[in-house]
Residue frames as a rotation matrix with the C-alpha (Angstrom) as fourth column:
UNK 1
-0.475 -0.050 -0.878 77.94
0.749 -0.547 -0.374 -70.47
-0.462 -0.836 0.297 98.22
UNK 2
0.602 0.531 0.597 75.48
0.736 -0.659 -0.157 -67.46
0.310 0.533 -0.787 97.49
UNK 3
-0.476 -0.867 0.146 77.08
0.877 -0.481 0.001 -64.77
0.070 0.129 0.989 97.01
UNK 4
0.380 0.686 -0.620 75.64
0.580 -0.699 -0.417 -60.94
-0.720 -0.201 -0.664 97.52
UNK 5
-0.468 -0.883 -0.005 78.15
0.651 -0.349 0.674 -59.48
-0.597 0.312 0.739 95.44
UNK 6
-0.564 0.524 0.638 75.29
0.659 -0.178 0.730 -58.57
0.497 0.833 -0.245 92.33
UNK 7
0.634 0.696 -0.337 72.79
0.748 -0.443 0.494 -56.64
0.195 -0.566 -0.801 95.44
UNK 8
0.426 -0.126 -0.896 75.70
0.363 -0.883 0.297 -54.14
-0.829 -0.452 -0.331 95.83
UNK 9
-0.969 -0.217 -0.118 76.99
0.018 -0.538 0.843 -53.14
-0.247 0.814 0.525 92.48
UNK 10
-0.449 0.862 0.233 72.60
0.857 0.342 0.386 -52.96
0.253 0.373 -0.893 92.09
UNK 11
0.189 0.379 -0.906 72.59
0.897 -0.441 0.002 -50.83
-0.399 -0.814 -0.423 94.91
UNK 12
-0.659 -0.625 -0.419 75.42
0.126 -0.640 0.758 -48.59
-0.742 0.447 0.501 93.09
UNK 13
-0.810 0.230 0.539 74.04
0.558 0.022 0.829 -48.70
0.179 0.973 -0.146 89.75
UNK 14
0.031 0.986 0.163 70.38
0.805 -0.122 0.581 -47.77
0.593 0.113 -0.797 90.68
UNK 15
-0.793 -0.481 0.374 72.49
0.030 -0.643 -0.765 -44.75
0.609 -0.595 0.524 93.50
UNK 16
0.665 0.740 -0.096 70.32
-0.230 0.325 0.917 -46.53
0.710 -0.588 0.386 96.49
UNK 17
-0.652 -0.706 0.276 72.39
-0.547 0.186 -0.816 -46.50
0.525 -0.683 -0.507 99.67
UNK 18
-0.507 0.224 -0.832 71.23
0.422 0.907 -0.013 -48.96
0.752 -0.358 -0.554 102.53
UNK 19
-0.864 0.344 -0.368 70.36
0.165 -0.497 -0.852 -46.13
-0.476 -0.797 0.373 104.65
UNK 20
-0.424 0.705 -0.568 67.52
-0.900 -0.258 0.351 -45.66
0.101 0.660 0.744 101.90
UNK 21
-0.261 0.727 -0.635 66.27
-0.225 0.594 0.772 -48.88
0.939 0.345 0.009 101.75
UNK 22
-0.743 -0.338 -0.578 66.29
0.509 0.275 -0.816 -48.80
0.435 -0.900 -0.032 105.70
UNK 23
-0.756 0.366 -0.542 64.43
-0.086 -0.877 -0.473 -45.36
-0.648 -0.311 0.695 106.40
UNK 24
-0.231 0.775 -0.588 62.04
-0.970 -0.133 0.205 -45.01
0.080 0.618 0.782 102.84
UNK 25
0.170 0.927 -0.334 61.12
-0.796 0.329 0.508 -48.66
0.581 0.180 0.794 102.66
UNK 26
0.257 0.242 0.936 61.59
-0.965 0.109 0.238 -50.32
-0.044 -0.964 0.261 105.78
UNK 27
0.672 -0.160 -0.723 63.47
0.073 0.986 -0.151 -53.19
0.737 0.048 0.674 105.51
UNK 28
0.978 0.147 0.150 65.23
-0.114 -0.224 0.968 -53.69
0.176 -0.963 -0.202 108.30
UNK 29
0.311 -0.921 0.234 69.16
-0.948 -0.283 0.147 -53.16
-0.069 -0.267 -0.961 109.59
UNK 30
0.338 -0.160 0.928 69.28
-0.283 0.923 0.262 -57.00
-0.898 -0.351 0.266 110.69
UNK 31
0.891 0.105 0.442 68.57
0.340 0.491 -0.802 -57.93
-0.301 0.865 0.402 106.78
UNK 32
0.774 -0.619 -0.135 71.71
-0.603 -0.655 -0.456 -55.48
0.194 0.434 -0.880 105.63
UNK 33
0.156 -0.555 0.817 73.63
-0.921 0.218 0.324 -56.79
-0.358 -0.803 -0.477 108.55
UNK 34
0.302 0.188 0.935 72.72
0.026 0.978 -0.205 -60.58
-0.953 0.086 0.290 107.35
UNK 35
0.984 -0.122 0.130 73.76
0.098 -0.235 -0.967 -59.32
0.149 0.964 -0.219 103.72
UNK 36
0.550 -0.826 0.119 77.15
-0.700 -0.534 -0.474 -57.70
0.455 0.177 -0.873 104.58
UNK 37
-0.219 -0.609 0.762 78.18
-0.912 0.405 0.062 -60.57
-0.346 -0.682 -0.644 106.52
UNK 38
-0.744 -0.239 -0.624 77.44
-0.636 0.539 0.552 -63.20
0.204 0.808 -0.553 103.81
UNK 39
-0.900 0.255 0.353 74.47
0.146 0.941 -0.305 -64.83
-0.410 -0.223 -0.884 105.45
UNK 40
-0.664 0.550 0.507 71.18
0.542 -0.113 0.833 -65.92
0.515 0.828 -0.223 104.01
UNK 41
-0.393 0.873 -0.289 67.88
-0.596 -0.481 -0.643 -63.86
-0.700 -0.080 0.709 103.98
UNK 42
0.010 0.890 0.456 64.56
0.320 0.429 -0.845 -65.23
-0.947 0.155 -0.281 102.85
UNK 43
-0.862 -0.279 0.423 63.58
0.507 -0.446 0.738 -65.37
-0.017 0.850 0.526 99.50
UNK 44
0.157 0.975 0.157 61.06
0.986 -0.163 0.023 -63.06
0.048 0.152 -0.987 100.37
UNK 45
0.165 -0.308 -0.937 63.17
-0.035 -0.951 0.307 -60.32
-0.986 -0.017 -0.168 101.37
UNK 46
-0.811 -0.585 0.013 64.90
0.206 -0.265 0.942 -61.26
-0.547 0.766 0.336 98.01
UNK 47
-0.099 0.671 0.735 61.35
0.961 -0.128 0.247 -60.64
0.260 0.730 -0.632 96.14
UNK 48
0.440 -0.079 -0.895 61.50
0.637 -0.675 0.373 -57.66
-0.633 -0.734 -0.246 98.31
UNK 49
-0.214 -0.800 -0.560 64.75
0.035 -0.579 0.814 -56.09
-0.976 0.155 0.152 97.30
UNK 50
-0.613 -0.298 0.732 63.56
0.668 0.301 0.681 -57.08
-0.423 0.906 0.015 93.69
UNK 51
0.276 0.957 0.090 60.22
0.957 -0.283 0.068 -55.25
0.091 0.068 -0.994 93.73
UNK 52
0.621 -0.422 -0.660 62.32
0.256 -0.688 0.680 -52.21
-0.741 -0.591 -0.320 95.55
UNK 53
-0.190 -0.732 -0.654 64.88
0.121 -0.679 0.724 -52.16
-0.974 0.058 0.217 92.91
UNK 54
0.884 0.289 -0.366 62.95
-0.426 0.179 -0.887 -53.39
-0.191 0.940 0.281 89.72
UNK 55
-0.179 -0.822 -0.541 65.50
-0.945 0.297 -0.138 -56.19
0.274 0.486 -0.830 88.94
UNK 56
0.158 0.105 -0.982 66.09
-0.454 0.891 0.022 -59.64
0.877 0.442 0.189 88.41
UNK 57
0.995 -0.104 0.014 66.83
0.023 0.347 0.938 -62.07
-0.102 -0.932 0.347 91.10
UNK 58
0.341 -0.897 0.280 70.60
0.940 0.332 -0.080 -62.32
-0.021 0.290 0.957 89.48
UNK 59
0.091 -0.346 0.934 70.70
0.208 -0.910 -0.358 -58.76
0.974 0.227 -0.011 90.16
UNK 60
0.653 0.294 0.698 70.46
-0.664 -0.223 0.714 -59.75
0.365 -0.930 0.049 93.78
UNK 61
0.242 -0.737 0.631 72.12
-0.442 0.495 0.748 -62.89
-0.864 -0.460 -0.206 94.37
UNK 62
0.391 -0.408 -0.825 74.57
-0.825 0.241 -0.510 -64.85
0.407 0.880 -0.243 92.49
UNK 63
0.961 -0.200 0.191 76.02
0.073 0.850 0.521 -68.88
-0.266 -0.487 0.832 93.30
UNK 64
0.492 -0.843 -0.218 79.57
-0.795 -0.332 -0.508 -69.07
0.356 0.423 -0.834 93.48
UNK 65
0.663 -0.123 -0.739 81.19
0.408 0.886 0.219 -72.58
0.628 -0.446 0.637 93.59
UNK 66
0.670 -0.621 0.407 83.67
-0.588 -0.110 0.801 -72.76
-0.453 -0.776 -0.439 96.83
């Protein structure tokens, strides 16, 4: 199971709220929404979010066995 867990202690760390990445660089509610509720996004958003925060992909998502 992917896991999001690493995209919000990123968020924290780097002091980037979701309304920011909403409003300044236009990613879109749905994607948050599709984040906070454990499902996947593309791994373009994830190059996205990576480009946005300067970070790894493991700074974004993480596998966790079930």
């Amino acid at each position: 199971m992917i896991s999001y867990a690493p995209f919000w202690e990123t968020l924290k760390k780097k002091n980037i709220t979701s309304y920011t990445l909403i409003n300044k660089y236009n990613i879109s509610s749905a994607t948050i929404d599709r984040i906070k509720k454990g499902n996947g996004i593309s791994t373009m958003k994830i190059d996205d979010f990576c480009r946005i925060l300067n970070c790894e992909v493991s700074d974004i998502i993480k596998y966790v066995e079930e």
